[in-house]
Steps between C-alpha positions, in 0.01 A plus 500: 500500500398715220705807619819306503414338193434847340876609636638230345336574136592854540892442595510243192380755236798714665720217385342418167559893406834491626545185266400662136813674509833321331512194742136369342619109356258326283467172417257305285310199694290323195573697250608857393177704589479273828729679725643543855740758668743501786263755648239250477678255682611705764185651553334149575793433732456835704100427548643108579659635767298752665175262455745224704644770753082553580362160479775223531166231374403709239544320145580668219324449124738723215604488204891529519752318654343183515176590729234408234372182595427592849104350592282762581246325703697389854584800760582870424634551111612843381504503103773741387553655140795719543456627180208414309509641118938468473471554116370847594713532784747498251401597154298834689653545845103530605143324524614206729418425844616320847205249577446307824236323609430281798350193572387294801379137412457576171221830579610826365559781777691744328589650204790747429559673111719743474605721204822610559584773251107676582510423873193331491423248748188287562464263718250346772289183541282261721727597754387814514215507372562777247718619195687849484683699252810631724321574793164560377254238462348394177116368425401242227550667162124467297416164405492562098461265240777386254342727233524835731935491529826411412599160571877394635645216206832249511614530111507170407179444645329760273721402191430163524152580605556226802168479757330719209698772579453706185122478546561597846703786388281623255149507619705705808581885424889376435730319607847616722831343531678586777783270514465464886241349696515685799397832289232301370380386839507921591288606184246236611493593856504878413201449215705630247513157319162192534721222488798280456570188275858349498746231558629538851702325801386541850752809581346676206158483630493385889468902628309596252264262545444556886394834439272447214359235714435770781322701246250269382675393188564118357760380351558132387658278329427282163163367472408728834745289699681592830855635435752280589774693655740257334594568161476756201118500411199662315346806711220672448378744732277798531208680622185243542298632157814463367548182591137388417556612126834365472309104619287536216785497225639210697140306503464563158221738521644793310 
């Protein structure tokens, strides 16, 4: 499965590139920095189709065209962001990524990111049993506390200081805004970045969180709940001192 899903990502960055061009059409969904393209659309519709062409069961969790109340928790789900970060899509023609991710009874088995413009992919998963960069396979970055890194920040969160965010973001070495979850998702699973604390729905964080999980890191909900897999909601993820450090804000303890 994962070297057809791979294909597929890798023929759908061809069309996303061909896309920036003159035929790129935005429109605004809830508002004018909330925004979708024809490319994004089309993109969803091309994985649609090839996920359907290889498993006619196969239900489909997304976030355009009307696919984002699918359940994840019944029979085979793939979880498709066509383009995840479309403001920098684009505003910057770069740091956005394809994401996939599939499901089987609601248990993670694989995880795709992929950054189009770098040609970085990660992926992998329970399924098997590992994660790689491209083709070569990646360990658990070091388990360092929230005051040894840079730590991955929604904007309102921090502004509004939200979950404690600013006292999150300050006892870390800094905080980063990426404007795209998937590239947060890589700088954790590369070590390059300790955690992640947004607002997300289950496309923005359903691959990214079946790697981390293969790697030994949480990630929750509010008040250490289960994510949901059903509607735009707090996420906090990370490596486990991370995590630990992060509880203690949340418990009062700080």
């Amino acid at each position: 499965m994962e070297k057809e899903i791979i294909s597929w990502i890798y023929e759908a960055a061809e069309r996303i590139k061909t896309g920036l061009g003159e035929a790129l059409k935005v429109d605004q969904k809830n508002g004018r920095t909330d925004l979708v393209t024809n490319v994004d659309k089309e993109v969803q519709n091309f994985l649609v189709e090839k996920i359907k062409a290889y498993d006619s069961t196969a239900k489909i969790l997304g976030e355009e065209n009307g696919l984002d109340q699918t359940a994840i928790d019944c029979g085979r789900v793939f979880v498709i962001d066509p383009i995840d970060g479309t403001l920098n899509f684009v505003m910057q023609q770069e740091n956005f990524c394809i994401m996939i991710a599939v499901y089987e009874d609601g248990v993670g088995q694989l995880g795709f990111i992929y950054d189009v413009m770098r040609d970085e992919l990660f992926w992998g998963g329970a399924k098997v049993g590992k994660v790689f960069f491209n083709k070569k396979e990646i360990s658990a970055p070091e388990n360092k506390h929230l005051s040894q890194g840079l730590i991955g920040m929604n904007a309102a969160l921090y502004r509004q200081n939200l979950y404690h965010a600013q006292e999150i973001g300050n006892t870390s070495m800094g905080i980063r805004i990426l404007g795209c979850a998937g590239l947060e998702f890589i700088a954790m699973i590369k070590g390059t970045q300790i955690g992640y604390v947004s607002v997300l729905s289950p496309w923005d964080y359903a691959a990214g969180k079946i790697m981390m999980d293969q790697l030994g890191m949480p990630s929750w909900g509010a008040d250490k709940q289960p994510l949901t897999f059903r509607k735009r909601e707090f996420f906090i993820g990370g490596t486990q001192a991370t995590m630990t450090d992060i509880q203690a804000f949340h418990k009062g303890k700080h």
